[in-house]
N, C-alpha and C positions, 0 to 999 in steps of 0.2 A: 521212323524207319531205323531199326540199331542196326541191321547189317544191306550191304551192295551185293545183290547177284551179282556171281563171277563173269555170268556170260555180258550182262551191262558194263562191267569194268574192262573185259576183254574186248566189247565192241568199242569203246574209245579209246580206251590206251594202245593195243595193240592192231585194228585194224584203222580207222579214223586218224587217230594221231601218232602212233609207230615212226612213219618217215619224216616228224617233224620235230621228233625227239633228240636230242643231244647225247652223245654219250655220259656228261656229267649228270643231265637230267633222269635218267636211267640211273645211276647208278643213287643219285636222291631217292628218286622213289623207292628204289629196296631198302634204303634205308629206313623210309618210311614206312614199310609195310609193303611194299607193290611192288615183288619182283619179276620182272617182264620177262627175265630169261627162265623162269621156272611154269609148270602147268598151273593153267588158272584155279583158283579153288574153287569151291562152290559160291562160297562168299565171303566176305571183306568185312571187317569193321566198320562203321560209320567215322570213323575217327581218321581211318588210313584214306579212306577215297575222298573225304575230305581234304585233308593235307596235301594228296597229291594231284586236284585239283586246284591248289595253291600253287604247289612248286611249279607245274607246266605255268601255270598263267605268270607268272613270274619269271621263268625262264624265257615263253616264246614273245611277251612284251614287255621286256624289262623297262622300256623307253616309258612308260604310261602310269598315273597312279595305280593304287594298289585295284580299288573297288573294279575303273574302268577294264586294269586288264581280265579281272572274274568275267567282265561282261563281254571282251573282245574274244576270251577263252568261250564261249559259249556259242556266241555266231560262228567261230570258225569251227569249233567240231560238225555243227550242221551244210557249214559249205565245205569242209573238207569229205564229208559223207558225202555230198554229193557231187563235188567232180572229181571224185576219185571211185565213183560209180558204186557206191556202197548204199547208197539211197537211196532205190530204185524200183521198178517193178507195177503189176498195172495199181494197187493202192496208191501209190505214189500220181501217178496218172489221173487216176480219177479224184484224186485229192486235190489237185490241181485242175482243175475242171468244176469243182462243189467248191471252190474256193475258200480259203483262211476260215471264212466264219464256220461254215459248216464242217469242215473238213477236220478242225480243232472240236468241232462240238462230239462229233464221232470219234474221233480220236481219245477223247474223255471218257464218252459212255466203253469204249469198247477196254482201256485202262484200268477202267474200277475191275476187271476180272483180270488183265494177266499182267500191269504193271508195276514195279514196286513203290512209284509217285504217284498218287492221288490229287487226279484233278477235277475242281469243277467251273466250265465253262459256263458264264452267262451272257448272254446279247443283252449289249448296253443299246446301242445302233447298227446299222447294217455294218459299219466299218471299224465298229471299236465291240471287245469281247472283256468281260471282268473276267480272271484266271484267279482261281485260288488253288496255291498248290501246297500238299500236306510238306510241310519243308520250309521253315523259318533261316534256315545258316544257307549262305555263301547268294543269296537273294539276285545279286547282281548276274551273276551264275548262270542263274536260272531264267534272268530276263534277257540275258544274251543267248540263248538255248532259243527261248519263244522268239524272238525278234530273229533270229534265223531260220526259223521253222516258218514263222510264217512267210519271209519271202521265199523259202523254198514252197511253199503252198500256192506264190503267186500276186502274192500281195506287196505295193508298192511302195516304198520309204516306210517299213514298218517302224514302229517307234513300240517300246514299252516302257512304262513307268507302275517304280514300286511305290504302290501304295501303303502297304504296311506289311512290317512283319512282327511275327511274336505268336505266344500262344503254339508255336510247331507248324505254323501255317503263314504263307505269302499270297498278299494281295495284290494283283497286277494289271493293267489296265493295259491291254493290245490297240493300237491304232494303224490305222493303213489307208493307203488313197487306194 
């Protein structure tokens, strides 16, 4: 992936996480490339929405190591989506109804046509999924993303662990009661 749709950098920065932003944090990320107070572009560098999913995670958990807060920055963009009702709608519902296993497996199939991360789901067991997603950097990231995704799907003490990364691509193993 070299570049970020605008409208993906525009659904976290500005709608998701906007009120959790700091004014110095703001003015980081235009430093970095991501000016919040300007219209969004089409698309981003890989390099800028990188970075400033550094600096937030960095900023809103400075108290935590560097990896854990990638990971606390990823569960909270998915719980901040949704109770700040940005999450919603009857997919959401019926996703939550097909529960975590199924709901991520369509979520994948229906990805490979409109989204810019490329995932493939496989059923390990009813309650654990392997997750390859095309995207080797910020790993931790992206298992805080899935571990919030899936309790928002419904699924209980979700847990992920990175199995590998490399190659442009992350191996992750979803678990849940």
């Amino acid at each position: 992936m070299e570049s970020i749709p605008g409208q993906l950098v525009k659904g976290v920065f500005q709608r998701a996480l906007f009120q959790d932003l700091s004014a110095d944090l703001i003015t980081a990320l235009a430093e970095a490339g991501l000016d919040l107070s300007a219209q969004v572009k089409d698309a981003y560098p890989r390099a800028v929405w990188l970075r400033s999913i550094e600096l937030t995670a960095d900023s809103l958990f400075p108290e935590i190591d560097s990896a854990t807060r990638l990971r606390h920055l990823g569960r909270h963009i998915v719980s901040a989506l949704e109770t700040r009702k940005l999450l919603k709608g009857p997919w959401l519902a019926m996703a939550k109804l097909m529960g975590p296993r199924r709901a991520l497996k369509q979520a994948a199939e229906y990805g490979a046509q409109s989204s810019p991360v490329r995932l493939d789901v496989r059923e390990r067991s009813s309650r654990e999924l392997e997750v390859t997603i095309a995207e080797d950097e910020q790993a931790e990231f992206l298992a805080g993303l899935l571990e919030g995704l899936v309790a928002a799907l419904g699924g209980k003490s979700p847990q992920v662990r990175v199995e590998f990364t490399g190659n442009g691509r992350a191996v992750m193993a979803a678990t849940w009661r």
